[in-house]
N, C-alpha and C positions, 0 to 999 in steps of 0.2 A: 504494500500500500504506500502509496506518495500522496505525503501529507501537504497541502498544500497552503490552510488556512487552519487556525487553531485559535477560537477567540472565546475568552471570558463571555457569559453570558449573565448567570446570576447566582447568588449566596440565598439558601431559606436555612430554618429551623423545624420546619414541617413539610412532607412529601407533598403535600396537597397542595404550595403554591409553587411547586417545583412547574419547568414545561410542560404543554402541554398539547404538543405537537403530534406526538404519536412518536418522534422518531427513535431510534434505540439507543437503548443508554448502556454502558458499559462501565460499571464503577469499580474504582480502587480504595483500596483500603486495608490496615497492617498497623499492628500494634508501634506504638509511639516510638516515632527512632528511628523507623524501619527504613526510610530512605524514599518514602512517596513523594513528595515534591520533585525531589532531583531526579527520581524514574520518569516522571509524569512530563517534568522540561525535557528530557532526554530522550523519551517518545514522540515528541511534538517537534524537539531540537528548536523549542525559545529556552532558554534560559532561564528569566523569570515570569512562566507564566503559573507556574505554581510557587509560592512564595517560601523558598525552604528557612530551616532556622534549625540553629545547636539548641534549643530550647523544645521538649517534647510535648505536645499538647495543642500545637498553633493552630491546626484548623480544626475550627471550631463549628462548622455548619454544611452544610449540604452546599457543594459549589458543582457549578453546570460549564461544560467549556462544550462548544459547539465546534465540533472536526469535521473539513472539509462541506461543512453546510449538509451534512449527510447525518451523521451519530452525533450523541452526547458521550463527551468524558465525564465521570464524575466522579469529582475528589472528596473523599468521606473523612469524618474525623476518626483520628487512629483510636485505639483502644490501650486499656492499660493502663501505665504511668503517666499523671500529668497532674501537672500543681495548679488542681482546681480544688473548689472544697466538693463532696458526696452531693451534695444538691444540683449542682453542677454536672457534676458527674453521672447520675441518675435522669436528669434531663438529655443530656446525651446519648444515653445508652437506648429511651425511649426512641427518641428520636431515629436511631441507625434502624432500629428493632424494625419501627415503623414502616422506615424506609424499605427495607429488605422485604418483608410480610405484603406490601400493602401496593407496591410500585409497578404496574403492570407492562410500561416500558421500559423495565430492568430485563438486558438480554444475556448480561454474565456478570457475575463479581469476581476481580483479581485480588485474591490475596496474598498481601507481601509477606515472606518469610525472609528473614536473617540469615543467611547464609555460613555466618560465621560460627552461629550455636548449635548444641544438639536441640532438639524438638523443646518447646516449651508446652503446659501446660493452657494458658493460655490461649495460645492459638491453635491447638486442636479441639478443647471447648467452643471456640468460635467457628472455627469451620463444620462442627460439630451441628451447633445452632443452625449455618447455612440449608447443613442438609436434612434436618428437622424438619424445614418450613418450605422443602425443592426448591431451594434459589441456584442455580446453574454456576455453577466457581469452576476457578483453576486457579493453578497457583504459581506464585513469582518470586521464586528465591531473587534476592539481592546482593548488591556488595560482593560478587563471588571474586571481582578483583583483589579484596581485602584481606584476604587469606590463601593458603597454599593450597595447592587444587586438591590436594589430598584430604585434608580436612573439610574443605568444600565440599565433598562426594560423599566423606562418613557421614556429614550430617545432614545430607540430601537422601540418604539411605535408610537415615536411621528416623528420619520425618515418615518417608515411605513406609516403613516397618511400624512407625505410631500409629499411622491414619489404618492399616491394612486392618488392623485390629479391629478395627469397626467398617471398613467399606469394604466391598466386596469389588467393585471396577474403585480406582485410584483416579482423581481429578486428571485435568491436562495438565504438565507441569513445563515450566520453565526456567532459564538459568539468564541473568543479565549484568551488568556491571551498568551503571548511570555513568562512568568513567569513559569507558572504552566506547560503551554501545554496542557492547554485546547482547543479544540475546533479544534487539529492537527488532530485525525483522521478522522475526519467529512468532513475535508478540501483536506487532500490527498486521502479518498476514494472516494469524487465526482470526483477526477480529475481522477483516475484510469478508475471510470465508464466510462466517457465520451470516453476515450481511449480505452477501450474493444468494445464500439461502432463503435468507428471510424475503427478498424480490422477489424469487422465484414461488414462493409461497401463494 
């Protein structure tokens, strides 16, 4: 896929004033830290069209980026760590819950996995939740530049060996660097596929 336009459209706190175009939406999303902003610039190749920050917690609401005037990106808020207080934090969680459950334009969720760690707890609860409610995921290891490729693969292995435990077919998986740009056309040409599908529909 050649991206040719990639534009900010709008920020909510609730799915229901989100677009409402019909067109498909493809959200991301990954526990705080994970490296979503700089993947998100990095698949679009602006820089700062997702606003990244050493600070974990920063997006805070439902943001809509309209790709090639065709699909919605959407950048969700992470999960996890963030120096919010529980009230906070509990209106957020609504909110994704919402979103996930309720959003009938949602055509996949990517989620970010840390490349560097073995499997957390965490994020197999959450991908967990995904497939509770049939929300359609795959998943996006990170940062694989940041580490030695060997370590990279144990815990690409040992994430695989977590989820098996409960899935019977394993998500779509992927490996990227926001550095390099590795692992960008692998990632925009599933989303394209899924989209030639969905016309021919």
């Amino acid at each position: 896929m050649n991206i040719k336009s990639a534009t900010f459209v709008v920020s909510n706190n609730d799915y229901r004033k989100c677009p409402q175009t019909g067109l498909p939406e493809y959200a991301f999303i990954g526990r705080s830290n994970v490296g979503k902003s700089s993947l998100i610039n990095m698949l679009t190749r602006q820089k700062d069209l997702a606003k990244t920050s050493g600070r974990p917690g920063k997006t805070q609401l439902i943001n809509h980026f309209i790709i090639n005037e065709e699909w919605y990106l959407v950048d969700l808020p992470g999960y996890g760590y963030a120096r919010i207080s529980k009230t906070a934090r509990d209106k957020w969680q609504k909110m994704i819950s919402d979103y996930f459950v309720n959003r009938e334009q949602l055509i996949n969720t990517f989620v970010l996995i840390d490349s560097r760690i073995p499997p957390q707890k965490i994020d197999l609860e959450f991908i967990s939740f995904l497939g509770r409610n049939g929300v359609p995921l795959s998943i996006i290891f990170t940062k694989i530049d940041k580490e030695k490729q060997r370590e990279v693969m144990a815990n690409v292995k040992a994430f695989k060996l977590a989820l098996s435990e409960e899935w019977e077919e394993l998500p779509q998986m992927f490996l990227t660097s926001s550095v390099t740009g590795y692992g960008r056309d692998q990632v925009l040409d599933y989303i394209d596929a899924i989209n030639q599908d969905l016309k021919e529909q």
